[in-house]
N, C-alpha and C positions, 0 to 999 in steps of 0.2 A: 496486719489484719484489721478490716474495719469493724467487725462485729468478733469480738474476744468469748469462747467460750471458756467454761473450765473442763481443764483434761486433767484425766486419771488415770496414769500408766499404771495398769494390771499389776504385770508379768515382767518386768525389768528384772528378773531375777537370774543371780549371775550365775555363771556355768555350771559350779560344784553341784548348787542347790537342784538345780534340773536335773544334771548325772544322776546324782543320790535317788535322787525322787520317781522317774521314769523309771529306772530298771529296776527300781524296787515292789512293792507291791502295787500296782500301777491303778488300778478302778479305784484303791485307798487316798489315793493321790489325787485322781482328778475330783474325787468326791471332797477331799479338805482342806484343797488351795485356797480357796478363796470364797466367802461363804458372802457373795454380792448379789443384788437383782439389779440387772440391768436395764429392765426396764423402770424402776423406780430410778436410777441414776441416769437417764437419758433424760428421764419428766425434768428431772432438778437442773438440766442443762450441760448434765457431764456427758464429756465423750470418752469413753472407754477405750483403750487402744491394746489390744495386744501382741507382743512384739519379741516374743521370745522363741518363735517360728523362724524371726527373722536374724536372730544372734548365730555367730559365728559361720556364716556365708564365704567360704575357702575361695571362690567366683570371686569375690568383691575386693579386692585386694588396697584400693585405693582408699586415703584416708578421708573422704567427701563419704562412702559407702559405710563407715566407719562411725559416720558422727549424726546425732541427733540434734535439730536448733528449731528449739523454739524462738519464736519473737513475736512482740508486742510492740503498734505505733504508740498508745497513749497507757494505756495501765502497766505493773509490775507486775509480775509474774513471780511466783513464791513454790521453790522447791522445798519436799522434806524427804528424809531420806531415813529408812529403818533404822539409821546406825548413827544417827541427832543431827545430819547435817539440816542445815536450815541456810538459805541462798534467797537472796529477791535482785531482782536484774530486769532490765528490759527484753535482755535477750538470755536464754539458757542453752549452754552448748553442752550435749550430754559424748564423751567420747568412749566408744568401746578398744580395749586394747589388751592385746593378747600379756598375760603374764604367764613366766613359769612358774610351772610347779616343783615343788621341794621333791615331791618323789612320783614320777612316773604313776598313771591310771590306769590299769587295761579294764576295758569293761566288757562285757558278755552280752549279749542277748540274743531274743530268739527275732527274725525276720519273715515277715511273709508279703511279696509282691516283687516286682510294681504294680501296682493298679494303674490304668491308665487316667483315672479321676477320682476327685476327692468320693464323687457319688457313689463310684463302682467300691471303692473301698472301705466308706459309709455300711455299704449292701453286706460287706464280706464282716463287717466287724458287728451289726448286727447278729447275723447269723451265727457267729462264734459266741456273743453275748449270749444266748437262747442256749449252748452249752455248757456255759461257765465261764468260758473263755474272757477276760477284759482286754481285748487289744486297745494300745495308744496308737490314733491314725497320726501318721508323721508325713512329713513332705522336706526329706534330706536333700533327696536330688528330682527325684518321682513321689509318686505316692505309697506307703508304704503302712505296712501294720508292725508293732513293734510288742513282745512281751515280752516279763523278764524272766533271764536265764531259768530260773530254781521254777518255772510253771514245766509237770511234768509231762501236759496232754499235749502240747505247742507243737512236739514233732510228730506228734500222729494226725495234726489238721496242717500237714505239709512245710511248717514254721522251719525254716535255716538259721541254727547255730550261728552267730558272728562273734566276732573277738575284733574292737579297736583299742588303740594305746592313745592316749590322750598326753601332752607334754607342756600342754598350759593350760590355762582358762581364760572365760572373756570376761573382763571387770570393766563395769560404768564408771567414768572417773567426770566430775561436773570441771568442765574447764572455760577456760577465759583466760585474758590475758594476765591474770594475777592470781587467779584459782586453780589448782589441779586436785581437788579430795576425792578419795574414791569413796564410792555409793557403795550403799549392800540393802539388800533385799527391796522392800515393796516402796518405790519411788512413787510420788504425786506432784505435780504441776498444777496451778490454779491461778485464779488472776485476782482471789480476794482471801 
């Protein structure tokens, strides 16, 4: 890259954290992930990236789909990671990879859609907003409205019951040819 900015991965947060969090009390959730102004972090030269829409994609099977690389021609680039990793490299290969879990997940929630666009489903989660309702707008496969199970009004505004079984999780693991540590929670990337 000729002109290096600094980036700042969000949302790297690994599977469990998201299960737990999404079907739990969900507007609590989106309210105190992350307590950032993005537009004060754009002035500063950061680029914001969030990337946990794009975790575990079952389509993407190949390990190029799998992996993140950043790279720099002239400066370092300096990982940190919630759990003390500390990494500087020209190049940073972030790889996602399926591990098992010790004991089988099923999780619950309630569904509403497809919508055919984020806009149309934007429209639908407003409008539930104005009754109480806080849907998480999702995009699995389509667009989608997600609450969690224990919301009692969900099936009276046409929401469908789901039940999945989950058998691993997706873990960031910083790799290279002589590094493989795995990441946990809120990753940063920077060039200073």
């Amino acid at each position: 890259m000729k002109h290096l900015y600094k980036i700042v991965l969000l949302f790297l947060l690994h599977f469990p954290l998201i299960i737990e969090n999404i079907y739990g009390e969900t507007k609590e959730f989106n309210d105190s992930v992350l307590k950032i102004n993005p537009d004060n972090e754009l002035k500063k030269g950061n680029l914001l990236i969030g990337l946990k829409q794009h975790l575990g994609d079952e389509k993407k099977k190949n390990s190029i789909a799998k992996t993140l690389l950043f790279e720099s021609d002239n400066d370092f680039l300096y990982l940190t990671s919630s759990n003390g990793i500390l990494h500087k490299s020209r190049q940073i290969k972030i790889r996602l990879r399926n591990v098992s879990l010790p004991k089988k997940r099923i999780i619950e929630r309630f569904t509403l859609g497809p919508f055919a666009s984020f806009e149309s489903a934007k429209r639908k989660s407003n409008l539930l907003n104005n009754v109480g309702l806080y849907p998480l707008i999702v995009f699995p496969n389509s667009w989608e409205l997600w609450m969690p199970i224990t919301n009692q009004l969900a099936e009276k505004y046409k929401f469908k019951p789901q039940k999945i079984l989950y058998k691993f999780e997706i873990v960031p693991f910083l790799n290279s040819e002589f590094i493989n540590q795995k990441l946990e929670g809120t990753i940063s990337i920077s060039s200073n």
